[in-house]
N, C-alpha and C positions, 0 to 999 in steps of 0.2 A: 669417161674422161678422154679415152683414146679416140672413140666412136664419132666425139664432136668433130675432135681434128678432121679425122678422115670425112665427116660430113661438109666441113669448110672446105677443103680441099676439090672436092667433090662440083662442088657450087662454084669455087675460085677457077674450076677450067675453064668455068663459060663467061666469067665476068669481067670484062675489062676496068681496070684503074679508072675510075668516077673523072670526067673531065669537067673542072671548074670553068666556068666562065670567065672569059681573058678581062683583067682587074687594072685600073687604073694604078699607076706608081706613083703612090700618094702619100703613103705609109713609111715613118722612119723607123728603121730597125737598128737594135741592139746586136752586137754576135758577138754572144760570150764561150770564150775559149779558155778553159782549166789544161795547165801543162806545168808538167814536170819533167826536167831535163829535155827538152823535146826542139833542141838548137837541131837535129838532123832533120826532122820534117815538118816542123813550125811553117817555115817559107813556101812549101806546096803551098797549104789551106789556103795561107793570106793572100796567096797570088791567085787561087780560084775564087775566092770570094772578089778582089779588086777587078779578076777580069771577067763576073758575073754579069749578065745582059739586064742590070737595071742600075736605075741611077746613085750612082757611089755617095753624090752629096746625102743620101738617104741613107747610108751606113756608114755604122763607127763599129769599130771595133775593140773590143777591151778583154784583155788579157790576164787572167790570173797566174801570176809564178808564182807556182805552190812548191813551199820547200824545193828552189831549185841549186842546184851549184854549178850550174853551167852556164852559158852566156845565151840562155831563152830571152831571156829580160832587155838585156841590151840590143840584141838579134832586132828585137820586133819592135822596140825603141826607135833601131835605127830605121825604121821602113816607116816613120811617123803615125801610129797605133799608140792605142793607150794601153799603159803595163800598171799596173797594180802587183806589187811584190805580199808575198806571205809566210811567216817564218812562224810553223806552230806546229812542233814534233807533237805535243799529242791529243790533237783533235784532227785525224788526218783520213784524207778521202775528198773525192768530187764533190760531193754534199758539203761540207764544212769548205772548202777552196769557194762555191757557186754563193754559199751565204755572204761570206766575206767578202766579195766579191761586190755584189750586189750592197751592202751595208755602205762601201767605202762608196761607189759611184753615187747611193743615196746621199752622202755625206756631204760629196761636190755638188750634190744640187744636179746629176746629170740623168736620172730618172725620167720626170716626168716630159720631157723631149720624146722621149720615144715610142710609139703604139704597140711596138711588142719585143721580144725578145727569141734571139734564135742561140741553140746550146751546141756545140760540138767538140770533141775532145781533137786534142794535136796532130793526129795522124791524120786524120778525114783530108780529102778533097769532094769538091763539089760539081758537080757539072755546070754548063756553062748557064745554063738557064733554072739554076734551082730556088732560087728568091725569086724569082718572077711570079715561078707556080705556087712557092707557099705562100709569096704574097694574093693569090689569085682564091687558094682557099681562106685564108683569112680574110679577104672581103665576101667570101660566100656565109661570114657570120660563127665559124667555129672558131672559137677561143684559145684551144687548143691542138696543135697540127704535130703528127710525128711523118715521115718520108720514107722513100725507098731505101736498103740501108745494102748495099753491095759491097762487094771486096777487093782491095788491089793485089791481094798475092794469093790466086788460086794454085800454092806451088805444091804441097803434099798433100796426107789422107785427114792431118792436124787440119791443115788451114782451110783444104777445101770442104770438110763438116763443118766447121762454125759459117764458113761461106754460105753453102747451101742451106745451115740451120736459119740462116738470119734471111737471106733470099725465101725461102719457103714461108717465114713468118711474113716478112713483106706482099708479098705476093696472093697467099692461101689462107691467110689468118685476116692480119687488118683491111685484107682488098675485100676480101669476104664481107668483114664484119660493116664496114662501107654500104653495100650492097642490101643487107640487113639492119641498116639504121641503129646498129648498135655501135658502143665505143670501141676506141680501138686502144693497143696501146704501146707506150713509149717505150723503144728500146734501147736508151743509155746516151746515144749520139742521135744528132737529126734531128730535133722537133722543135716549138716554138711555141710559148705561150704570150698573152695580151700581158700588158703592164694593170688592166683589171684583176686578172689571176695574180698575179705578183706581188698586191697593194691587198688582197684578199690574204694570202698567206706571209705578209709584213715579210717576204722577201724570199728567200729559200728556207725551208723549213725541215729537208726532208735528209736524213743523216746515216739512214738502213744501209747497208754495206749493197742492196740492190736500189738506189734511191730514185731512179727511174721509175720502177714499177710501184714505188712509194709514191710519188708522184702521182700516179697512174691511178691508182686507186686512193688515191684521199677526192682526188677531181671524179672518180665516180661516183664515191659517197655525196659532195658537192652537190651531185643533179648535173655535170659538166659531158658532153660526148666528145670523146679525144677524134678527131678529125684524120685523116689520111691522104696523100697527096702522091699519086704512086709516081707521078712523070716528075719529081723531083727526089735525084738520086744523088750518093752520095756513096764514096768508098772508103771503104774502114780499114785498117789494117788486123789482119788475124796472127794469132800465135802459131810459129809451125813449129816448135818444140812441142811434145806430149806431156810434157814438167810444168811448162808455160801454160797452155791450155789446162790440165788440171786444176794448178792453182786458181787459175782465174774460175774456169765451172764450183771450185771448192765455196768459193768465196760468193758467187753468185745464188748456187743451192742453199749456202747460211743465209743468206739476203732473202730467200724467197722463204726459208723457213721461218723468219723475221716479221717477215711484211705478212704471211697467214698468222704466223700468232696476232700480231698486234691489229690485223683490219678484217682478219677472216670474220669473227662475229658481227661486226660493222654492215659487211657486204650482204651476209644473210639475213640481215635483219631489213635491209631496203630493199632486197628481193620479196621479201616477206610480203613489206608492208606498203611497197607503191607500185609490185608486180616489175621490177627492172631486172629485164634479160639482161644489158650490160653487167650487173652486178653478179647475176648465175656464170656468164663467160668468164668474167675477171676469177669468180671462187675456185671453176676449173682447171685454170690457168696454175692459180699457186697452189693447190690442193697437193699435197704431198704424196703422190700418187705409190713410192718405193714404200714408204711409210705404212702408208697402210696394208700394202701387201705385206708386208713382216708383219705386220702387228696381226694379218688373219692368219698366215703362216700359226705362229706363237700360239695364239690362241685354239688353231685347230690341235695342236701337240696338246696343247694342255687342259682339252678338252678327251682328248681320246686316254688320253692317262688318268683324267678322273672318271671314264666309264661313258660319257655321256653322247662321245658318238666313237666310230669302230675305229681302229688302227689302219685297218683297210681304205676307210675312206679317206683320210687323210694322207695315204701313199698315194691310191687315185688320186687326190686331188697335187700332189708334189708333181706326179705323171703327167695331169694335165698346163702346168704350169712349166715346162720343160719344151710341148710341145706348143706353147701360146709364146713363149721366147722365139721359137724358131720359125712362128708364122708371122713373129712382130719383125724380127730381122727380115722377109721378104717383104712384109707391106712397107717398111722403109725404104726396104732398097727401092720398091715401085715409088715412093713417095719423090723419094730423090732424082730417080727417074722423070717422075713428070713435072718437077722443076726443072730440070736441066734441058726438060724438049720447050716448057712454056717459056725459059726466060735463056734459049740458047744463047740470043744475040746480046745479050747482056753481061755475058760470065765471058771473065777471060782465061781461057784455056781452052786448049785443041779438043777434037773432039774421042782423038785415042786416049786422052788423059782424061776427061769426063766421063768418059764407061767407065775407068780404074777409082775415080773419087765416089761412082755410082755404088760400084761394089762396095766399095769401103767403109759407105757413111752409115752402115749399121753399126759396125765398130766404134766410129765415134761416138754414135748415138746411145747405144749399149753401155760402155765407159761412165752413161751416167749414175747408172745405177749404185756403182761402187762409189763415188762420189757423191751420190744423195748418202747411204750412210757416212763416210767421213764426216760429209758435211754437220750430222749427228753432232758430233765427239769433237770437233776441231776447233778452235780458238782462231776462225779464219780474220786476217784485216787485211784493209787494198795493201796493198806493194805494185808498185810501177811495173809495168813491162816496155823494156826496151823498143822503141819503133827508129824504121830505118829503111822502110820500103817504101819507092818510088813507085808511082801508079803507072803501071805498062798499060791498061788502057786508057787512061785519057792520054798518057805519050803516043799510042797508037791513033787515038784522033784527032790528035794534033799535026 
């Protein structure tokens, strides 16, 4: 499971982001934006998306306030955008905000106007040409498109691991899997599906506390290849609390333990039985990799207590699992390493504080492990995380 990575990676140094063929602006888009209390950075997005390099009569934008109590609703009211309010303590999350959402605009009859739909949470800004290029890929025929997914606050060892986690997926995983004609897949923000996929799953369907990757893999099962679009990028904001960050990894690890109970046998059975490599990637993807290490851990104890192999070998084996930790902590740090050389010009922060987030992302990395068990035992549900960062780089290229 580790091996593929490092084999993607491997292949992502040589390969540059697939360049579409420059596409006619022809296409009207949907940009559905789920927010909660999100009156501090609501107004970046809608002002990168308004001063996007393609034609605005061609986008509308609609808004879900999901359980809000702040003035999101009116905020983006005032900027004439469509708001759609939602008041439902307990069916709550992205998933249930995106159905409702889509139900109510069904309702006005404002659906079938539009060829596709673009998803991003409240934080996000865009670059200036980022509908251009996914419009550019969705006339190249893919149905569904996910993007480059960067970050605006490279500020501690918190924010710059999920930076560099999310940059290295970007980059090493779906530029790769591009390159491989296999799928790729969606990571929560940034992607775009046709209103064919949307009238296929009667709207949103997808409610997994990870509903991106649910997403992700129901359109594999499908027969669907999720698309990639790397020159359209887009900045996220990270948690730089470690309380922040956790919770959210808690709830993410339940989500993928989620989406492998309910599609793992799903995806092995079309690997099976139509030979789909996308469906082998997607299984190693969500394969609970901490899991089963315990589970052969367990099983070796209690195998050496009923006789059946030595005590001995099962200390060797605890031995060699100690020193496979600390040669996983260097292959990271390399890993993060050759993110940070391939997509120097793309991160924002110096280059003395990118050796110190270099060092550090085994730590983040690591942290998960403790976190796949919680995730175990835990009763995780969304809860909001506060956003409130301004993007220093596109302020810088402005």
């Amino acid at each position: 499971m580790i091996g593929y990575q490092v084999l993607y990676m491997l292949i992502g140094m040589f390969v540059k982001p697939f360049d579409f063929p420059q596409a006619p602006s022809d296409k009207r888009y949907a940009i559905l934006i789920s927010a909660r209390n999100e009156e501090n950075v609501i107004g970046e997005l809608i002002h990168s998306i308004r001063t996007n390099d393609y034609p605005q009569y061609m986008i509308d934008i609609w808004l879900i306030a999901d359980n809000c109590t702040d003035h999101t609703a009116d905020y983006v009211r005032s900027l004439g955008e469509h708001v759609i309010e939602r008041h439902d303590t307990e069916h709550i999350g992205k998933g249930y905000a995106l159905t409702y959402l889509l139900n109510q605009m069904s309702k006005l009859d404002a659906i079938q106007q539009y060829d596709a739909f673009l998803v991003f949470d409240a934080d996000n800004i865009l670059d200036p040409q980022y509908i251009r290029y996914m419009n550019d890929g969705f006339h190249a025929g893919f149905k569904i498109l996910t993007s480059y997914r960067n970050s605006k606050n490279v500020d501690n060892w918190v924010s710059s691991g999920a930076a560099l986690w999310f940059i290295r997926e970007s980059r090493f995983l779906n530029n790769t899997r591009m390159f491989l004609h296999s799928s790729c897949h969606v990571g929560g923000t940034g992607f775009m599906f046709s209103r064919e996929i949307m009238e296929r799953n009667d709207g949103w369907k997808f409610h997994l506390l990870t509903e991106d990757i649910e997403f992700t893999l129901d359109s594999v099962i499908h027969g669907d290849r999720v698309g990639y679009v790397g020159q359209a990028i887009l900045y996220d904001e990270q948690p730089t609390s470690f309380a922040q960050s956790w919770r959210q990894r808690v709830r993410w690890s339940k989500g993928f333990l989620q989406v492998f109970r309910y599609y793992g046998e799903p995806l092995i059975k079309k690997a099976l039985v139509d030979g789909d490599f996308s469906s082998v990637d997607m299984m190693l993807m969500i394969c609970p990799l901490t899991i089963l290490w315990a589970a052969r851990e367990i099983l070796g104890l209690l195998f050496a207590a009923c006789g059946f192999v030595t005590w001995q070998s099962q200390f060797y084996n605890i031995q060699l699992w100690i020193y496979s930790t600390i040669w996983s902590s260097l292959i990271m740090m390399v890993a993060a390493a050759i993110t940070v050389v391939a997509e120097r010009k793309k991160i924002g922060a110096t280059s003395r504080e990118l050796i110190a987030y270099v060092l550090s992302f085994p730590l983040y990395a690591l942290s998960y492990v403790p976190i796949s068990f919680v995730a175990l035992f835990s009763k995780s549900s969304w809860k909001p995380i506060a956003h409130h960062k301004q993007n220093e780089v596109m302020k810088g290229k402005k």
